[in-house]
N, C-alpha and C positions, 0 to 999 in steps of 0.2 A: 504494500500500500504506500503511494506517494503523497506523506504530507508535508505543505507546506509550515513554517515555525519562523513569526516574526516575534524577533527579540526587540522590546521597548522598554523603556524608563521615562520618569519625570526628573530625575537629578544630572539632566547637564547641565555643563559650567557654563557653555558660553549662551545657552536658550533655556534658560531653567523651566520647567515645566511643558518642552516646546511638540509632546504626544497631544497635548490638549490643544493648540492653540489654535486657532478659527480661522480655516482659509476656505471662502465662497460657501461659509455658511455652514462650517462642519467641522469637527476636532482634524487634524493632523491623522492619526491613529484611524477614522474612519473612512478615509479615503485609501491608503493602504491596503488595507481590509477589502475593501468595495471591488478594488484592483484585484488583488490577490486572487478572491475567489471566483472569476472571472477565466482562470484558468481550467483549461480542458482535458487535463493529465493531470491535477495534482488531485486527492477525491477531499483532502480536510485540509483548513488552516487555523493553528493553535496561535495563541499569543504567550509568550515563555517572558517574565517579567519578575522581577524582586520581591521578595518579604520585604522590604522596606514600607514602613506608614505611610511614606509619599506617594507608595504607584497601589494604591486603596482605591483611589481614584480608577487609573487602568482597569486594575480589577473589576472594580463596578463598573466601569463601561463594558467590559466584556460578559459580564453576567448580566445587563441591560439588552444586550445586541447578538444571546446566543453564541458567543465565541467561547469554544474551550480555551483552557486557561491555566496554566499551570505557573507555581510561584514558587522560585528558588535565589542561587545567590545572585548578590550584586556585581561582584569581580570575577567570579569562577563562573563566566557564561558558558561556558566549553559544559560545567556540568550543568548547569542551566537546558542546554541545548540535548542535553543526555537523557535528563530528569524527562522531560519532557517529551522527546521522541520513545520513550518505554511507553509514556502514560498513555500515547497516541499508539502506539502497537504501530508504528512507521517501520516500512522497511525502507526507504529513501527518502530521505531528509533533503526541503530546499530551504535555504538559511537566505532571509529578507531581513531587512532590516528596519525597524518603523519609522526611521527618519527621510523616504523613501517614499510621498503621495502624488508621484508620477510615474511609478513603474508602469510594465506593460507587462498583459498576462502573457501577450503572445511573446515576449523576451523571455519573460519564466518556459515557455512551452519549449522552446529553441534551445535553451540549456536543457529542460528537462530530456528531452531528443534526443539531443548529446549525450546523453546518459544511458540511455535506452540500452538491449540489447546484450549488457552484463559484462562488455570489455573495460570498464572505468569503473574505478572507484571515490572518484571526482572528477566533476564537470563545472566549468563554471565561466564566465564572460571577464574577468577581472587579471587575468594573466597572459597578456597585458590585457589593458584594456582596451576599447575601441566603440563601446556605446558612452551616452552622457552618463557622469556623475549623477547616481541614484534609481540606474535601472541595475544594479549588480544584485545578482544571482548566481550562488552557489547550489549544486544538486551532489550527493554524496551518501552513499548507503550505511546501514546503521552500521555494518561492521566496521567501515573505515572510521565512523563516529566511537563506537567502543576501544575500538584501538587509539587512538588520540587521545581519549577521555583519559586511558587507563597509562597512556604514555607520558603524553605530554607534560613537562614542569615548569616552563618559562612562564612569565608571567604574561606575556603577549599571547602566548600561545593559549592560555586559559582564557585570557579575556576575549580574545578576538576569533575564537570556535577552532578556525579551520587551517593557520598558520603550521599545525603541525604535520598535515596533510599534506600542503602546498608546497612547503621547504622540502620533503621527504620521495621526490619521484620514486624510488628507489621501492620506495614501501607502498608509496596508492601510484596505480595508475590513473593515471589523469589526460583532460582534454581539455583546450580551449576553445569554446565559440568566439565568433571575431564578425565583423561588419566593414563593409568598405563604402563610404570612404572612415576615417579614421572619428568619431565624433565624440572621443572622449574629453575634448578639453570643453564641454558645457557640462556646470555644475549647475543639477538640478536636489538636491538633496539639501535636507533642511537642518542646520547644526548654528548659524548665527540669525541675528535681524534681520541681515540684509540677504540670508536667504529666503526669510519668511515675507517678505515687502516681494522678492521676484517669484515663489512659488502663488499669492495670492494676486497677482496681474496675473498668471498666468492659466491659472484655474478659474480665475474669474472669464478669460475670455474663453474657456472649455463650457463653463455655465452659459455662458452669452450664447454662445452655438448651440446649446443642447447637448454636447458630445460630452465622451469619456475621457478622448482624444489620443490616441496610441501616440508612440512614440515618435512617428514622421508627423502627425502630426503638429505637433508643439511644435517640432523644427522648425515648421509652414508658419506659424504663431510667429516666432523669435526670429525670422528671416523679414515679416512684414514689420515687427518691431525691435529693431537691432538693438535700443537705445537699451534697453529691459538686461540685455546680458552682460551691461557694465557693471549692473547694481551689485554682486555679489562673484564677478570675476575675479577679485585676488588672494580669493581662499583658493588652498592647496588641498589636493587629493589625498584620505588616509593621515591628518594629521593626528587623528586618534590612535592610531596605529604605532607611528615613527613615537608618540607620548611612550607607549609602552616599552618600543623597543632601548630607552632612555631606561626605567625600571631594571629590564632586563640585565642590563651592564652594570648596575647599582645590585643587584641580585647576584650575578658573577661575580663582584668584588669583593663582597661580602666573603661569598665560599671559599674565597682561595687563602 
């Protein structure tokens, strides 16, 4: 069984609270969702989210709106993402992320694809990249997740799921999906203001149409309004990521 599992919180630093926040009339978290399930190969999508008091919130929205729901640590998302694909009885895990309310199901379907057929034991659009920031999608079967779970020690490698999969050819085979032409340098993903000021112009004009809006189309959107993709151009890709990997060498220095 292929389910999908977005991991969310309300305690980031630079958008405190930014699962809830209101773009064209709707939490952040429910557009996601709306997306998600939208796909035609994945059959469920969990929300995997903190014991922490703060994401009470999440939680009630997910028992408001029917979403399973599973609640674990805040930094150990790796077991997060474990916990949670048992509860769902998943035999392939696709790893979304909730800051993410412009994915595309048909982008999920495309990785999922990629996975198909038993030769991979991760599939994913992000190595390299070559879609916008914020359609990334990983697909990876439970075994390759038990094995990480059970492996992994860095602290990047805990927090961020799939890092130990990805460094490790050797151990998962793996695939990349890729797109031409190259259109990963638009950052559609939501982590400061000035991503939430460009995510709501731009959903706003998906409302104005009526549409969901797949992923060429926003292109179509941000090509008739160029000005829109300055607002939040000089964030960098994965600086959550590179944070950790800062941890990790503070963690080696320690051991030695």
């Amino acid at each position: 069984m292929i389910c999908i599992i977005v991991q969310a919180r309300m305690g980031a630093t630079r958008l405190p609270g930014k699962m809830m926040k209101d773009i064209a009339g709707k939490p952040a978290i429910a557009h996601v969702f709306e997306r998600a399930r939208l796909s035609k190969r994945a059959r469920d999508v969990w929300l995997a989210t903190t014991t922490n008091a703060a994401d009470d919130v999440l939680a009630g929205w997910a028992a408001r709106n029917r979403v399973p729901c599973y609640r674990g640590s805040e930094r150990d998302v790796l077991d997060r993402y474990y916990q949670t694909a048992k509860e769902a009885g998943a035999g392939v895990i696709v790893r979304i992320t909730g800051d993410c309310p412009l994915l595309d199901a048909a982008v999920i379907d495309e990785v999922i694809d990629g996975f198909a057929g038993g030769m991979y034991d991760y599939v994913s659009n992000v190595h390299p990249p070559t879609f916008p920031d914020g359609l990334d999608t990983e697909v990876f079967s439970f075994a390759a997740l038990e094995r990480a779970w059970r492996e992994a020690k860095l602290p990047s490698e805990r927090e961020h799921v799939t890092p130990y999969m990805w460094k490790n050819p050797d151990l998962f085979a793996q695939k990349n999906v890729e797109q031409s032409p190259d259109a990963s340098a638009h950052r559609w993903t939501l982590d400061t203001p000035a991503d939430l000021q460009f995510l709501r112009l731009v959903a706003g004009e998906c409302t104005r149409r009526g549409s969901q809006c797949g992923w060429k189309e926003v292109l179509a959107i941000l090509e008739a309004h160029r000005e829109w993709q300055t607002i939040n151009a000089s964030f960098s890709r994965n600086e959550g990521y590179k944070k950790s990997l800062d941890e990790d060498r503070i963690k080696t220095d320690r051991d030695i």
